[in-house]
C-alpha positions as CSV (number, residue, x, y, z in Angstrom):
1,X,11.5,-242.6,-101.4
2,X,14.6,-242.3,-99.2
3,X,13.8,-238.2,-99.3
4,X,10.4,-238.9,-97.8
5,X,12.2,-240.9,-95.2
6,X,12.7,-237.9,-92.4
7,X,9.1,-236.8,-92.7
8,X,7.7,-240.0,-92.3
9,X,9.5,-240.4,-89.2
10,X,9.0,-237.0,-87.7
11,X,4.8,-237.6,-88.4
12,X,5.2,-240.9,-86.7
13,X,6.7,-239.3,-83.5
14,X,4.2,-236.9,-83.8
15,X,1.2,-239.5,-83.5
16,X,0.3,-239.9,-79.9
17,X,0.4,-243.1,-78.3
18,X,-2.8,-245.3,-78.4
19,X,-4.9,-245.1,-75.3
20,X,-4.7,-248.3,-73.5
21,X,-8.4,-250.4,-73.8
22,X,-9.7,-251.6,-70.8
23,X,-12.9,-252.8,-69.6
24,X,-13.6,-250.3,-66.7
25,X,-11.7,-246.8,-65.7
26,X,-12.5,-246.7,-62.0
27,X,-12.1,-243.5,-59.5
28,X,-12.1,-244.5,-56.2
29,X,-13.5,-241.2,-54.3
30,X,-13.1,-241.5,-50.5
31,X,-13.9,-239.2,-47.7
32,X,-11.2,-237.4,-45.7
33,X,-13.1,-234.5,-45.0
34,X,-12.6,-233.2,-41.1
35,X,-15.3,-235.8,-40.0
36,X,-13.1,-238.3,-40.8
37,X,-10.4,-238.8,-37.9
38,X,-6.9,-240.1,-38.8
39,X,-7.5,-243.7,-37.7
40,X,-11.1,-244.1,-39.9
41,X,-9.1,-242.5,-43.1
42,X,-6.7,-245.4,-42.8
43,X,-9.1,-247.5,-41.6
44,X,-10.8,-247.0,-45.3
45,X,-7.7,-247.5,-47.2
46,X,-7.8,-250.8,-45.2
47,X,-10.9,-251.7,-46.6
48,X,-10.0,-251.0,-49.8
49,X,-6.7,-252.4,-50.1
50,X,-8.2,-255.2,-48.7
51,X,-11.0,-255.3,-51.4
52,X,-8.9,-255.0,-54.2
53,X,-7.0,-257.5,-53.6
54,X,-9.8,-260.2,-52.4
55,X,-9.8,-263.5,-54.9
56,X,-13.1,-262.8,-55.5
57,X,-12.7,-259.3,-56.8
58,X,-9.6,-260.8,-58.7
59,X,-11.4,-263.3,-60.1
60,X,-14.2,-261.3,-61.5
61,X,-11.9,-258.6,-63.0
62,X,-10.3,-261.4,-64.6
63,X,-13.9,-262.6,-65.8
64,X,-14.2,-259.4,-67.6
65,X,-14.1,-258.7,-71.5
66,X,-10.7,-257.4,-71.5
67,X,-9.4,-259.2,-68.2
68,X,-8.2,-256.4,-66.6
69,X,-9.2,-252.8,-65.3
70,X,-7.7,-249.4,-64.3
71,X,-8.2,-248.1,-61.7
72,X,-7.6,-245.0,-58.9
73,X,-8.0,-243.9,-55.4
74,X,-8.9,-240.1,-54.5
75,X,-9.6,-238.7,-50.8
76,X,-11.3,-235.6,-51.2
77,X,-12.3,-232.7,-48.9
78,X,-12.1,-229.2,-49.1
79,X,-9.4,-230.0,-51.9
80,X,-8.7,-233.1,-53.7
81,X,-5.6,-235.4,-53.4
82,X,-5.0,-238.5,-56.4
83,X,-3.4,-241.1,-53.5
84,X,-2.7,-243.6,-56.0
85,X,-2.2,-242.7,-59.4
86,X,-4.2,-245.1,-62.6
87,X,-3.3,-248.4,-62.2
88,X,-4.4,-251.6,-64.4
89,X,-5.2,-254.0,-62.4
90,X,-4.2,-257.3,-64.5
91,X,-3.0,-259.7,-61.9
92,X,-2.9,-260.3,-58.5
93,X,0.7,-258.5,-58.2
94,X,-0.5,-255.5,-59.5
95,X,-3.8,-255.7,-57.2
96,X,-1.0,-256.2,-54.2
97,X,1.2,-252.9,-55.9
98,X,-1.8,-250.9,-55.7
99,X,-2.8,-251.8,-52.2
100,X,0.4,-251.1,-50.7
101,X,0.8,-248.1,-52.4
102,X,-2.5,-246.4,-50.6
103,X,-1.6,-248.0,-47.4
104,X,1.9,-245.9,-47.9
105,X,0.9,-242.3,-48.8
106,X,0.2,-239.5,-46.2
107,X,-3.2,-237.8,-46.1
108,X,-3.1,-235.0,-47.9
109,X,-6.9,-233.9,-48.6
110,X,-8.4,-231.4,-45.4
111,X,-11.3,-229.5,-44.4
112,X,-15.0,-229.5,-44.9
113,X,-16.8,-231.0,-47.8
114,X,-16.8,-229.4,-51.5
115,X,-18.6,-233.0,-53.0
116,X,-19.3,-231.1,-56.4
117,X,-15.6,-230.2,-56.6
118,X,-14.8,-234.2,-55.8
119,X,-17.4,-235.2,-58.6
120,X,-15.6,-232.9,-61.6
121,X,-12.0,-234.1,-60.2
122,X,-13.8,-237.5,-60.8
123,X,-14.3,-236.6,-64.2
124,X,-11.1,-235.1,-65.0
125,X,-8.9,-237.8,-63.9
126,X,-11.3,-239.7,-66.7
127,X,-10.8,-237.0,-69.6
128,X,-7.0,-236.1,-69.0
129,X,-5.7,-240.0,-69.1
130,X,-4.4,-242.2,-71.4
131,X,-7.0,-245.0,-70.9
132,X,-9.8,-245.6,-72.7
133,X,-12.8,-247.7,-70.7
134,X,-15.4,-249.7,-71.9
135,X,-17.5,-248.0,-69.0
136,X,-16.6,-245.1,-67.0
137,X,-17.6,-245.0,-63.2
138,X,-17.2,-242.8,-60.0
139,X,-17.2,-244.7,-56.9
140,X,-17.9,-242.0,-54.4
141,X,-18.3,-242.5,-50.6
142,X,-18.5,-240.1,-47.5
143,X,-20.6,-239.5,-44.5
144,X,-22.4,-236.8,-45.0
145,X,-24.3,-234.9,-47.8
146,X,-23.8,-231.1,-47.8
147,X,-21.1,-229.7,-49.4
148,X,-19.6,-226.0,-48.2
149,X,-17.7,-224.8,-51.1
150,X,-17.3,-224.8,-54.7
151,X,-19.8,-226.0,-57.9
152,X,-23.1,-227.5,-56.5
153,X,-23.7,-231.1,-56.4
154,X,-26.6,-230.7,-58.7
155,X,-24.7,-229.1,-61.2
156,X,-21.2,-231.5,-61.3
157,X,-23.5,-234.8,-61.4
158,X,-25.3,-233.3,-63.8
159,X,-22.0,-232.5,-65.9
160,X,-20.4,-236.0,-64.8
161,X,-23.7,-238.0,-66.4
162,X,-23.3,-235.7,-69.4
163,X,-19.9,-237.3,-70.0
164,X,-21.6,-240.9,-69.7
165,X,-20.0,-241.6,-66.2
166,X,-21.6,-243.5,-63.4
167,X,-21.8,-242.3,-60.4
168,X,-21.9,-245.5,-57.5
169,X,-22.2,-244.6,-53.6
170,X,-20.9,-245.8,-50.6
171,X,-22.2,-243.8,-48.1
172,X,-21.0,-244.3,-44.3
173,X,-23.7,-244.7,-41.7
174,X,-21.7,-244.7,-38.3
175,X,-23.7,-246.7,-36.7
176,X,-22.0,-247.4,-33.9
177,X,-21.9,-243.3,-32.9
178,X,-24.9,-241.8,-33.4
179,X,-23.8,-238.4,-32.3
180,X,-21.9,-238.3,-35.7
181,X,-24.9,-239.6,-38.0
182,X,-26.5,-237.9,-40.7
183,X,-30.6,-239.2,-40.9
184,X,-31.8,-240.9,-44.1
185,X,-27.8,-240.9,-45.6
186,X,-28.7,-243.1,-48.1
187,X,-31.9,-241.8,-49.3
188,X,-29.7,-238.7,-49.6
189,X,-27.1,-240.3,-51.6
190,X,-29.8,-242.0,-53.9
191,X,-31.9,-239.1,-54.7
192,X,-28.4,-236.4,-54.5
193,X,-25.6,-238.3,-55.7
194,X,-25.9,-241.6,-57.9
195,X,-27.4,-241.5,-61.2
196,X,-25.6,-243.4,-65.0
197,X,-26.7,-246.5,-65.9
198,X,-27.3,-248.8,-63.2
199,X,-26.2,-246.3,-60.3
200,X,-27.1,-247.9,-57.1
201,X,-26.0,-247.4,-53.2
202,X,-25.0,-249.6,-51.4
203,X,-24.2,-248.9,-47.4
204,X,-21.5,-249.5,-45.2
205,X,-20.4,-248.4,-41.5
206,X,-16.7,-247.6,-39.9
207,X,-16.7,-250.3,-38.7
208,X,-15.4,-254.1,-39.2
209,X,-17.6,-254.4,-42.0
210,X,-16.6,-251.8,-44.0
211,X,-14.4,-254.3,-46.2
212,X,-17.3,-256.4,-46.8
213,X,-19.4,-253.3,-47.9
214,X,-16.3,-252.1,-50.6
215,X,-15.8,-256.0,-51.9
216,X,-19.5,-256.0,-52.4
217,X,-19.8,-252.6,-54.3
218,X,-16.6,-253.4,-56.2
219,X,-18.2,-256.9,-57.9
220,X,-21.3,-254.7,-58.6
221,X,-19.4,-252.2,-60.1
222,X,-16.5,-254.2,-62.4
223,X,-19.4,-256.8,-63.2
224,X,-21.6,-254.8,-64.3
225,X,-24.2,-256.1,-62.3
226,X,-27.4,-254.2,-61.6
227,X,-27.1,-252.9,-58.2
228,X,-30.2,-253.3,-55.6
229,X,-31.1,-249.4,-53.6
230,X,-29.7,-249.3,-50.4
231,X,-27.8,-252.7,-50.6
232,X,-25.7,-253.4,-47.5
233,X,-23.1,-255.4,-46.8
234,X,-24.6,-257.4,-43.7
């Protein structure tokens, strides 16, 4: 037996660790393309620190089967940029961590849209971690539908749904400067974007209420809640 000892061992260190279970891995895709001024990008991260750490998202994590989730934050643009790497959200603390860890970071995603790029860097995060979720979901948001560069839109959702990943959308109306506004954004994001099992839209603005319109998606989403088309946060 003691001869077997050393093998044993070395097969033991050779097994890889077991992927940590959690109810939900969540990508949090945000817009920093070059529509999105410096003050609106943090302005997001605002919202979303701010959602994340709401008692009511809290307690509705904490309502789910595994009581926690994992989760990360992604600007994208011409490139992609992981602000805040996976993080389980488990307790308040760690919802605080996470929030003043995207408030922290410099931007560091540039240029015009590449949304099919965002989409597969959406995915990959998924595949290349050590988590394994219950349910899988992209939460994308940005202002605008066309993409410049890289893999079509069509073709990355397609390849995202494939994997069994939701895609959710936020997209950002700008009410409030019309000059910037993209017609029928959410139809856009509906018919272009979304699709899984029980994709849904739901609207926000840059402006005060753009909290209210993350808190809202993010029950939807870590719920599991079906999500009504073109749901805002008013």
């Amino acid at each position: 037996m003691r001869a077997r000892l050393p093998s044993l061992i070395l097969a033991c260190l050779a097994t890889p660790a077991l992927a940590q279970d959690t109810d939900l891995e969540l990508v949090l895709l945000a817009d920093a393309s070059g529509s999105i001024t410096p003050g609106e990008l943090q302005f997001q991260r605002e919202g979303y620190a701010q959602a994340i750490t709401d008692p009511e998202v809290l307690a509705v994590i904490a309502g789910t089967a595994y009581g926690h989730i994992a989760v990360t934050y992604v600007e994208w643009a011409a490139n992609q940029a992981q602000v805040v790497d996976w993080t389980l959200i488990d307790s308040p603390e760690a919802a605080r961590d996470f929030a003043a860890a995207l408030l922290d970071e410099p931007r560091q995603a540039y240029g015009r849209n590449a949304i099919g790029s965002a989409l597969l860097e959406g995915l990959r995060l998924m595949e290349e971690n050590d988590i394994e979720g219950w349910r899988r979901v992209i939460d994308f948001s940005g202002d605008s539908a066309n993409s410049w560069a890289g893999p079509s839109i069509e073709e990355a959702r397609a390849q995202v749904l494939e994997a069994g990943v939701t895609i959710n959308a936020l997209p950002i109306l700008r009410r409030d400067d019309p000059g910037r506004a993209h017609a029928n954004l959410e139809q856009l994001y509906e018919e272009h974007i979304i699709g899984g099992i029980g994709a849904f839209v739901v609207t926000a603005d840059i402006s005060t209420k753009f909290a209210d319109a993350v808190k809202k998606k993010l029950i939807l989403e870590i719920s599991a809640l079906p999500g009504p088309s073109f749901a805002s946060a008013e």
